[in-house]
N, C-alpha and C positions, 0 to 999 in steps of 0.2 A: 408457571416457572418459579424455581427458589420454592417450593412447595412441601419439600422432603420433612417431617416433623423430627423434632428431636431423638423421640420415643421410635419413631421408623423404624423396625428390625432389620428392615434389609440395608446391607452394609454397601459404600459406593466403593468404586476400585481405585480410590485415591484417598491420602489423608495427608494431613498435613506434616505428620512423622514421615513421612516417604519424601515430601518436598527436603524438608531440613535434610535426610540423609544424602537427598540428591546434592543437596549443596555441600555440602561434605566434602565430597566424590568430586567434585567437579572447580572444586573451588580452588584454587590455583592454576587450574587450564584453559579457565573464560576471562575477558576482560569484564570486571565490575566497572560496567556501565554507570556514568553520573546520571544521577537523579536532579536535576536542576528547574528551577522556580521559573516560568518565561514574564515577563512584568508586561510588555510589549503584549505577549499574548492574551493576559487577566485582562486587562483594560481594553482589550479588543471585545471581550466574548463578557465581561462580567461575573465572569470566576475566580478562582485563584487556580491556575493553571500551571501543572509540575510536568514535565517531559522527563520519559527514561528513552535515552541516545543507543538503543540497541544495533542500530548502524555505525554502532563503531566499533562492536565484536571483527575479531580478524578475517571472516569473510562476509564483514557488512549484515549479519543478520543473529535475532536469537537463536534460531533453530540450530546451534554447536551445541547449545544445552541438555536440549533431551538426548541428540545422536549419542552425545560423551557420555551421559548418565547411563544411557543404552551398552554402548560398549564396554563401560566399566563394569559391568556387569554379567559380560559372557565369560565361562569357564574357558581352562587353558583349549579346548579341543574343538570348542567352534570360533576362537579366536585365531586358530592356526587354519581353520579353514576356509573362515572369511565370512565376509556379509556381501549383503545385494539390496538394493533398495530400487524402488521406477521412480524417478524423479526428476523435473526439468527445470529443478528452482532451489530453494535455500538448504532446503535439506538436502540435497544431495552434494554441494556442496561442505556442508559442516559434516555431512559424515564423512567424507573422501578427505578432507583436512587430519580429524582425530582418527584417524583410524589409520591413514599414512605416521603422526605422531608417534601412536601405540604400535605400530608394525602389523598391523591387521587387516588385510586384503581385503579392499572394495570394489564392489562391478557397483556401478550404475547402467539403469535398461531407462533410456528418451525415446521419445518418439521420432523418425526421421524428419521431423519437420521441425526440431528443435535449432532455433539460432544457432551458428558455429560459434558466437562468444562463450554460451552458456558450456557449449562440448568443451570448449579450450579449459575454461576456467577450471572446471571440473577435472579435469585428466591434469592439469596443474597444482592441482593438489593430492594426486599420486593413486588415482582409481583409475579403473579402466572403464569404459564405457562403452557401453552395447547399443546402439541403434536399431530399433526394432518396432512395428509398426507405424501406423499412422496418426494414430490416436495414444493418450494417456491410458485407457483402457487397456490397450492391445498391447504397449511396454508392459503393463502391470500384470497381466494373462504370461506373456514372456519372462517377468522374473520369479515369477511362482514356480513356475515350468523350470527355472535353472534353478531356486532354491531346493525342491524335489530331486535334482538330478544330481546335483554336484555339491548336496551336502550341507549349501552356504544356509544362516542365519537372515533370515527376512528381516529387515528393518522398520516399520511405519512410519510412515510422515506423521503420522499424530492418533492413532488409534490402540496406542499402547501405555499402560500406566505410566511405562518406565520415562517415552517418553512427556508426556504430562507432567510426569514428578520433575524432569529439568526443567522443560519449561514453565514451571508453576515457582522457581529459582527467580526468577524477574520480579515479582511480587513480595519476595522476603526481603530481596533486596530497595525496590521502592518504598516499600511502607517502614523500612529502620533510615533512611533516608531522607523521609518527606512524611511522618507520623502524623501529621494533620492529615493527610488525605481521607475523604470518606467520601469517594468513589471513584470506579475502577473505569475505564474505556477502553474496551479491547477489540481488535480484528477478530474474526471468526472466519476462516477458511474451513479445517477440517475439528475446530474445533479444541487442540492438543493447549494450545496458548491460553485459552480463556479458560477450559477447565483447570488447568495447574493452578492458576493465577488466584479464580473464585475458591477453590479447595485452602488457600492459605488466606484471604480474605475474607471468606464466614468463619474462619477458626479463630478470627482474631477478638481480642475481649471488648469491641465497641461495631455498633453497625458500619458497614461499609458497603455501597453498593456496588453492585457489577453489574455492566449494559457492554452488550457484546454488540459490533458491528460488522454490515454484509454487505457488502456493493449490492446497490439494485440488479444490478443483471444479472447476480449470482445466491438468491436467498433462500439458500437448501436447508442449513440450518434453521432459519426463520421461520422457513414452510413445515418443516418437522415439528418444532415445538409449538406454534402457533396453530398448526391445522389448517396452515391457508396450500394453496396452490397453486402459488405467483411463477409463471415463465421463468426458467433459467438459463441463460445463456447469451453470449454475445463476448463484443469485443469490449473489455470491460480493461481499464486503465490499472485495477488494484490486480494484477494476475495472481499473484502470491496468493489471493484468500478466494479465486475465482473454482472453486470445489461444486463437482453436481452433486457428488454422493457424500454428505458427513458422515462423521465415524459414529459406530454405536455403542461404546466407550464411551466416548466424551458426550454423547449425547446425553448418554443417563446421566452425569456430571450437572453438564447444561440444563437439564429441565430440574435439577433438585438444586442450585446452586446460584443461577445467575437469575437476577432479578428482573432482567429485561432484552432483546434485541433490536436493534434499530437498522435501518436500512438510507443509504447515501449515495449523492447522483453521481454521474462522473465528471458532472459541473463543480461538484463540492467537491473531490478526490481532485482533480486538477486545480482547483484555487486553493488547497492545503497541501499540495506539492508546491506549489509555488509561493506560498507562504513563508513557507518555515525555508527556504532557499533565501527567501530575504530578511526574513524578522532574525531566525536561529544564524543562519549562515550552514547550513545543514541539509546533505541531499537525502532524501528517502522517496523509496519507490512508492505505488500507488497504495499498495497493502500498508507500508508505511505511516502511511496520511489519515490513514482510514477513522483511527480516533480524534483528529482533527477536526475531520469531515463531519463526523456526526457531532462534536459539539458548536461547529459552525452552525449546523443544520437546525441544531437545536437549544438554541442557546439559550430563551424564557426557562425551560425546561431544567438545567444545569445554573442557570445564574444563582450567584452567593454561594456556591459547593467549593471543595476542594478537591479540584479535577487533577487524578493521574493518565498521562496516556501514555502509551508505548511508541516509539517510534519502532518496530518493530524488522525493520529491515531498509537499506540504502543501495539496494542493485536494484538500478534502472538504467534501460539503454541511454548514452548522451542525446540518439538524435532527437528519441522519445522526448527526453527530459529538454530539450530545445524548443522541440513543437507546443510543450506543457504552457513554457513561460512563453514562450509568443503568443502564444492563444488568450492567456490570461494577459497580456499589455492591452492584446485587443480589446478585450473586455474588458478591459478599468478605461479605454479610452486613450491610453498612451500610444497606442500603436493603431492608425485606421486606415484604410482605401475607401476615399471616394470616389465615385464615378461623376463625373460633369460634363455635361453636353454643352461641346463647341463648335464654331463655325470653324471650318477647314481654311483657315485665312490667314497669311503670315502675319504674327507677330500675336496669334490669340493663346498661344501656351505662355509667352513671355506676359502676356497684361496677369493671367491666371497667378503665374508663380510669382509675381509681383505681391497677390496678395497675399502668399502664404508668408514671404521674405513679413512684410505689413505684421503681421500677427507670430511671428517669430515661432514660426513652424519650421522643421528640416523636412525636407522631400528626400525620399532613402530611394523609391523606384519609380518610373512614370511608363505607360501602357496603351499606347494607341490605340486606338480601333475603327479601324476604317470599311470592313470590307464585310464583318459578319453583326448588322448592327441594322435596325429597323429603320435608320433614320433616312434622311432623303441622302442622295448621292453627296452632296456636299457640306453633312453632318459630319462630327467626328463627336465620339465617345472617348473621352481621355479617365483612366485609374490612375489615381495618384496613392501612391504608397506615403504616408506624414508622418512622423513621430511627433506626439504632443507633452505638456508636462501634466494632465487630468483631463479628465471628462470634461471639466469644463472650461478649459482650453483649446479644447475638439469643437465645442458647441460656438464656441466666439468666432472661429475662424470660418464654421457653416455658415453663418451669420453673416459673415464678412461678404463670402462670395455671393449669397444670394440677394445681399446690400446691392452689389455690383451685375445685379440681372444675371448671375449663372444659374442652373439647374443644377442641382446635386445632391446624392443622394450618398450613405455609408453602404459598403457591401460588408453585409453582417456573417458574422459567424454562427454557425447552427446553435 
């Protein structure tokens, strides 16, 4: 990777004169996203660590960048007959946003199994949207099939210089922002974000690295430029960069350009959702987190640097984003169920939650079991749902009841 030599003859489909014009073009119809220093986060991770707030572009993500750099760019006659993209996430959104703006007709083709938030949202921002198989695949076979028919301008999520050149617009604008940084952390879906980004990053007059990142469940790009063959697929938290096939555009970018890829669980993409929800005060979805996630993951690695990362989009479901942070209380220990075996005997939940009252724990639910439970007929199993204030406020009140001869155990999270 980053291997391409100076002297190279062969020329890559991106330059950094292409970014600057995109920004040009584009540049009074995005929000310039702050570049902002987190202190909270340095002295977590032992970097100096800069966030760009891409989730606060006006439909929550950067991908407005490249669609708008795209559209400003079709002549008057396939302006007037429109575009079509297959898409069930950010870009399809930022193109149905500018492109209602500029007066320029968009179909979006989802899959039918696409959420009704993401259809609403979308048709909200003045496109029309075609529901057509089952799969991403089989929407994408479908808008080919109506670009061919009806005339309209294909769009790419990220397989197009044009758009790589907007998105490669984040990075002009981090690095005049936060000039110390000397290294990049980017998501890697299909590729469009990191190649823009690294293309204005190696042109710059001092090293800077760039480490692109891939949800484990999803490491297409990984396995292209590494040569590995790792499993793709699953229910992966970062959906936005959850890609089988990367683009082979931005791959040639990526193998001449980015110094490195790394890959992150959906342990770390959930504890950097839920991070930056508390540290920044700031929602971003799982693709979002994704540069968090790999400098959590990796932090000997990055210590002493000056880390930029992208928050790179903020549309996540609420109830998702619910289960994120509960899941994560549980795991710091704020939030437990224990199971403890009692005698079926008046007055033995009342001695119980005497002791948690003792150790200044709140009980939120409590959960009998009487009837499907190996114990002798006149066992009871009680779950007690507690809120604590740390881990080790959990462990004192374990302590407590097994002081007082209870049995109890945490029921853990995967």
């Amino acid at each position: 990777m980053a291997t391409q030599a100076a002297s190279d003859p062969t020329p890559l489909p991106l330059a950094l004169a292409d970014v600057q014009m995109a920004a040009e073009r584009i540049g009074g119809s995005i929000v310039r996203t702050p570049t902002l220093h987190s202190k909270t986060l340095s002295d977590l991770t032992g970097a100096t660590v800069y966030l760009k707030f891409e989730n606060l572009q006006f439909t929550a993500a950067y991908k407005e960048r490249g669609a708008l750099n795209t559209l400003l760019q079709l002549d008057d006659a396939a302006r007037a007959k429109g575009v079509i993209a297959a898409s069930a996430g950010n870009h399809a959104q930022g193109l149905a946003y500018h492109g209602n703006r500029l007066g320029i007709p968009v179909t979006i083709v989802m899959p039918k199994p696409t959420p009704t938030v993401k259809v609403t949202q979308t048709e909200g921002h003045g496109a029309s949207v075609i529901l057509e198989g089952e799969t991403f695949d089989e929407a994408y076979a479908h808008a080919r099939q109506l670009e061919a028919s009806n005339g309209y301008t294909f769009v790419h999520p990220f397989d197009d210089p044009r758009i790589m050149a907007g998105q490669g617009t984040v990075a002009l604008e981090m690095l005049a922002d936060a000039p110390d940084i000397d290294t990049l952390i980017v998501p890697i879906g299909g590729g469009g974000l990191v190649s823009g980004m690294a293309t204005v990053a190696k042109a710059a007059d001092r090293a800077i690295e760039v480490v692109g990142v891939e949800a484990e469940l999803f490491p297409s790009m990984y396995n292209r430029v590494k040569g590995t063959d790792l499993a793709i697929g699953g229910d992966t938290l970062a959906e936005g960069i959850a890609v089988k096939e990367p683009g082979t555009i931005t791959a040639q970018v990526i193998e001449a350009l980015v110094d490195d890829i790394v890959l992150v669980s959906e342990r770390k993409l959930e504890e950097s959702v839920s991070l930056l929800l508390q540290i920044e005060k700031t929602v971003v979805e799982g693709a979002g987190a994704a540069g968090l996630a790999a400098l959590l993951s990796n932090q000997e690695r990055f210590a002493g640097r000056t880390i930029g990362i992208v928050l790179c989009g903020g549309n996540i479901d609420t109830r998702l984003l619910a289960n994120v942070l509960l899941r994560d209380l549980a795991r710091s220990g704020r939030l437990a169920r224990l199971r403890i075996r009692l005698q079926d005997r008046p007055g033995a939940l009342f001695h119980v939650s005497r002791i948690f009252h003792e150790q200044g724990v709140n009980i939120i639910e409590v959960y009998h079991q009487r009837v499907f439970t190996s114990l002798p007929a006149k066992g009871l199993i009680t779950d007690i749902e507690c809120e604590t204030r740390d881990g080790a406020h959990l462990d004192r009140l374990m302590a407590a009841l097994r002081a007082a001869g209870y049995s109890v155990s945490m029921v853990e999270l995967d």
